[in-house]
C-alpha positions in Angstrom: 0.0 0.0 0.0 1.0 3.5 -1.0 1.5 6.6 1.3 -1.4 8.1 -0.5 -3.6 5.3 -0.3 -3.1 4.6 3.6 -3.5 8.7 4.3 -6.5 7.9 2.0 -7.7 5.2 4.3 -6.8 7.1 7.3 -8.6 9.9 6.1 -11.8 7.6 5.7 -11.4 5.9 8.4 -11.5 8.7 11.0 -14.3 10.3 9.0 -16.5 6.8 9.7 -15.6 6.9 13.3 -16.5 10.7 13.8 -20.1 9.9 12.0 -20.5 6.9 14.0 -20.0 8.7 17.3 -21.7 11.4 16.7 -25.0 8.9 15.9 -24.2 7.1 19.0 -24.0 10.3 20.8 -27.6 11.4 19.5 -28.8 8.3 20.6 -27.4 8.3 23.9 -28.9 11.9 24.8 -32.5 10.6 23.6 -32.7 7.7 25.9 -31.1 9.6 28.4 -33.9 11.9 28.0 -36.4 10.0 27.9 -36.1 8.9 31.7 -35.4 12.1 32.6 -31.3 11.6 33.0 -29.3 15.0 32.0 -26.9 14.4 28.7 -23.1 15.4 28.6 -24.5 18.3 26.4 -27.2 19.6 29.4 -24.5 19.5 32.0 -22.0 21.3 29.5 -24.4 23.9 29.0 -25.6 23.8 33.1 -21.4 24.7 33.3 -21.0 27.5 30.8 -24.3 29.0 32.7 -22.5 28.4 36.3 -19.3 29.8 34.9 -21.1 33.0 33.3 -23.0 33.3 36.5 -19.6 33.4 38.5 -18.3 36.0 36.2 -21.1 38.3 37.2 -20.7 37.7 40.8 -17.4 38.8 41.0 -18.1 42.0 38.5 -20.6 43.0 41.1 -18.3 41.8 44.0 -16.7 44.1 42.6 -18.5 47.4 42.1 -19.9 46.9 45.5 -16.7 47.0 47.5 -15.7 50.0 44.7 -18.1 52.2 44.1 -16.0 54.3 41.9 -15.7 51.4 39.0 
């Protein structure tokens, strides 16, 4: 096999494997929500929230204890 034809193959190969995860991962996150179990994506997103949340805290923290900012 040529250089060409395994980065071919490689190529292919990792394409297959990123479309069958990403099925699998769709699937997952139905059944998971359909007896009422959060998803890797929910509790990402719960996270970013949380961390956005923390932000404003301290930015108010902030303005509070220096009422000239």
């Amino acid at each position: 096999m040529n250089t060409t034809a395994f980065a071919d193959a490689v190529v292919a190969s990792v394409k297959v494997q990123g479309a069958l995860w990403h099925v699998l991962e769709r699937n997952s996150r139905m059944v998971l929500h359909l007896v009422n179990v959060p998803a890797r994506t929910d509790v990402e997103r719960l996270n970013r929230q949380v961390a956005a949340l923390r932000n404003e805290i301290r930015e108010l923290t902030v303005r509070v204890d220096d009422p000239r900012r």
